[in-house]
C-alpha positions, -999 to 999 in steps of 0.1 A, spaced: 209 -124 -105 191 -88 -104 192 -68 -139 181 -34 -144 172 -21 -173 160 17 -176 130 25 -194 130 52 -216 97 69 -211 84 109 -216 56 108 -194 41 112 -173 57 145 -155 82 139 -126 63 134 -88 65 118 -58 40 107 -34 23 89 -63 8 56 -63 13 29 -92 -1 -3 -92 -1 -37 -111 -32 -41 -133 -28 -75 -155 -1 -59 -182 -5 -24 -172 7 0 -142 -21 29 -129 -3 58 -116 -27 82 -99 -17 118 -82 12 127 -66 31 161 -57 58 179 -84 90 205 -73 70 235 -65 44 212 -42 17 211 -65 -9 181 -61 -15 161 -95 -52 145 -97 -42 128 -132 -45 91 -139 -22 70 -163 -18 42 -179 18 23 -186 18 -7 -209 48 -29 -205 60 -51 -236 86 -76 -238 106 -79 -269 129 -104 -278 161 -81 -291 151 -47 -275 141 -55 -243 114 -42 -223 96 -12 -234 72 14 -215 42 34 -231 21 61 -212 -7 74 -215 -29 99 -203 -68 80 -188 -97 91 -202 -116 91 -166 -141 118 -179 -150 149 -154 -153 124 -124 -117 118 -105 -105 122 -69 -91 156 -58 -54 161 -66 -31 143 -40 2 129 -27 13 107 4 -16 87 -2 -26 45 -6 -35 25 -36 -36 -12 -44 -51 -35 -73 -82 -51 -61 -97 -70 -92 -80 -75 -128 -98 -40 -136 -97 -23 -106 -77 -1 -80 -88 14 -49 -70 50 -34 -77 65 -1 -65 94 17 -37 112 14 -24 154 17 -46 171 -7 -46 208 -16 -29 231 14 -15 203 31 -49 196 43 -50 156 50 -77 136 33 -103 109 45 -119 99 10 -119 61 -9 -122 61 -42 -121 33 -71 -113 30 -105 -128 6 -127 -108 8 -163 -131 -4 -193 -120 -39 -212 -99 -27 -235 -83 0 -215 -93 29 -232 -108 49 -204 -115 45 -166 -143 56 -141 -137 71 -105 -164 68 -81 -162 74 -45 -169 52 -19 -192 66 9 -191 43 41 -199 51 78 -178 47 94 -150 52 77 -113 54 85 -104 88 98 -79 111 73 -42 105 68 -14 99 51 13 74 43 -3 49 61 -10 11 36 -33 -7 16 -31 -43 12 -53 -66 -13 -62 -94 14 -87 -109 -9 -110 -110 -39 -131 -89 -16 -111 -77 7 -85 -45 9 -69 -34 51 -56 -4 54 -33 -1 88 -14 29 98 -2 62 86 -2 97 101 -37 117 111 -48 151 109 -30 157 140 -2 146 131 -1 116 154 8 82 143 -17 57 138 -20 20 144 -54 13 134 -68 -17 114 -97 -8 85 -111 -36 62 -128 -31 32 -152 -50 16 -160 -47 -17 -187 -67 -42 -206 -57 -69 -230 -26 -54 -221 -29 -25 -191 -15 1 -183 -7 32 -153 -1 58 -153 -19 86 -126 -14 118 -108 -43 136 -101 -42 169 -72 -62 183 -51 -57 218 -17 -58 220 3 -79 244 36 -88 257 53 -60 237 88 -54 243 101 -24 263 109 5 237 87 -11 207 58 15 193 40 -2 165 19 23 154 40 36 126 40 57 90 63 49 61 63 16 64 57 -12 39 25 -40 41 29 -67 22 4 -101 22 28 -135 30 25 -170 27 1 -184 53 -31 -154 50 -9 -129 72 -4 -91 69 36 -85 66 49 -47 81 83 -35 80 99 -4 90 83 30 88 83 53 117 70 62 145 58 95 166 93 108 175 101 98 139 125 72 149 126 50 120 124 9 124 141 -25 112 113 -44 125 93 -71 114 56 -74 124 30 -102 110 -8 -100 118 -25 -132 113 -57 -123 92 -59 -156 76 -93 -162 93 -105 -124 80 -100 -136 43 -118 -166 46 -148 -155 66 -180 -151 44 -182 -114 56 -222 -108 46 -228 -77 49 -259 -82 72 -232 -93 97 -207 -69 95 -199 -46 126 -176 -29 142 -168 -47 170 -145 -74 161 -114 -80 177 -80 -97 170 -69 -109 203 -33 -113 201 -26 -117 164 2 -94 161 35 -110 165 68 -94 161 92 -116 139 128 -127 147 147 -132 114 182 -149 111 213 -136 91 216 -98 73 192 -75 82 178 -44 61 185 -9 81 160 11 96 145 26 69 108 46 58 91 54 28 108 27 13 93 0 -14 80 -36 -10 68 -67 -30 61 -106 -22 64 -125 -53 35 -151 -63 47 -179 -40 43 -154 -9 80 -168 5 99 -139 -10 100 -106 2 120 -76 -17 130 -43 -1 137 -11 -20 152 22 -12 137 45 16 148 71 38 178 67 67 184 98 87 166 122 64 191 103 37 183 85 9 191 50 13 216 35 -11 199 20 -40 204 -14 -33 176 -42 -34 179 -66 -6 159 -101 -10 145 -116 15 129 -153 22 103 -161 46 110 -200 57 86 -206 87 88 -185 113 124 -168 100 132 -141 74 167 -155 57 182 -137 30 194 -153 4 
């Protein structure tokens, strides 16, 4: 059973095309675009707390990042990539002009303030928007999608790999075969999730003609995560011969849907869908749950 509770919080200001992450006990929020279309470049922090009688409760507040932080942004990718940091990249910055920049946040140990620094990598993977980021590893972040300065949709792979002083993009290669008549896969929109098994989980989004999808698409980059990637070895030439697979899935199946939400819980076997868009519509706020059992999605 699925209970909602609604937060009463005063900040920060209302947005979309944020980003907000899962750091330990806290949520990052980062950026994000208001009514009139103005970019934010502000970074919070929420602290959640359980209490027995009252429920859960949410407190904001404004990140000390001092006069280093990204430029302001929306439509853009974040995800946690250590228990004190979170990596952005891309996104439409200031005139609608789309962005090609990485940057990471490291927040101090007791929370009090964070520190932006920008990642400069060549190559790097080319400026756009609403395209993923997906913690793979300890080390390890892929980016896949989104739509480029042209406005084209993309279907490219990125990985990057971060250590201590050291980091670098690198692009995967990978060919596609045996794809059914009518099925595009590069896509924006869409939701990447990691699964049970090391493999990259995408659903929905859309595609060049804006057609929004229902589809289910799994790239096997188990053996990506557990190669020792040194960085004497890296290159740009590696290739994932036929590791895209689309999915058949049994029973009720979420409508086509982009710009929707998300999340595997710890076990990686459960997959929850929120919201989106249908038709230039919002979708009806219902949460659909979904279990991955083999090779089948099943709800439950």
């Amino acid at each position: 059973m699925l209970k909602w509770q609604k937060i009463q919080t005063g900040t920060p200001s209302g947005r979309f095309g944020h980003t907000c992450v899962v750091i330990e006990n806290y949520l990052v929020l980062f950026g994000g675009i208001n009514e009139r279309g103005d970019r934010h470049s502000d970074t919070w922090l929420g602290q959640v707390s359980l209490h027995e009688n009252l429920g859960i409760s949410l407190s904001w507040q404004l990140l000390d990042v001092g006069s280093t932080s990204p430029p302001p942004r929306g439509a853009h990718a974040a995800c946690c990539i250590s228990s004190r940091k979170m990596v952005i990249h891309g996104g439409i910055g200031l005139n609608g002009v789309r962005l090609d920049d990485t940057w990471i946040i490291e927040l101090s140990e007791n929370q009090c303030y964070g520190t932006w620094r920008k990642i400069v990598s060549h190559p790097s993977p080319p400026a756009r928007s609403g395209h993923s980021l997906t913690c793979i590893s300890e080390t390890q972040t892929i980016l896949f999608g989104g739509r480029g300065l042209g406005y084209e949709v993309l279907n490219d792979i990125w990985v990057l790999h971060v250590t201590e002083g050291y980091s670098k993009w690198v692009q995967i290669f990978y060919e596609l075969q045996n794809i059914p008549a009518g099925v595009s896969l590069p896509r924006v929109g869409h939701s990447a999730t990691s699964i049970i098994g090391g493999r990259l989980l995408i659903h929905g989004g859309e595609d060049s003609l804006r057609h929004r999808k229902d589809d289910f698409w799994v790239l096997d980059i188990s053996h990506i995560s557990l190669e020792k990637m040194h960085p004497a070895r890296l290159n740009s030439k590696r290739m994932l011969a036929n590791k895209w697979r689309r999915l058949k899935h049994e029973g009720y199946k979420p409508g086509c849907r982009s710009f929707h939400r998300a999340c595997v819980d710890d076990s990686g076997r459960y997959l929850y869908v929120f919201g989106g868009m249908v038709d230039g519509l919002l979708q009806p706020a219902e949460p659909v749950g979904l279990r991955f059992d083999g090779e089948l999605f099943l709800v439950e």
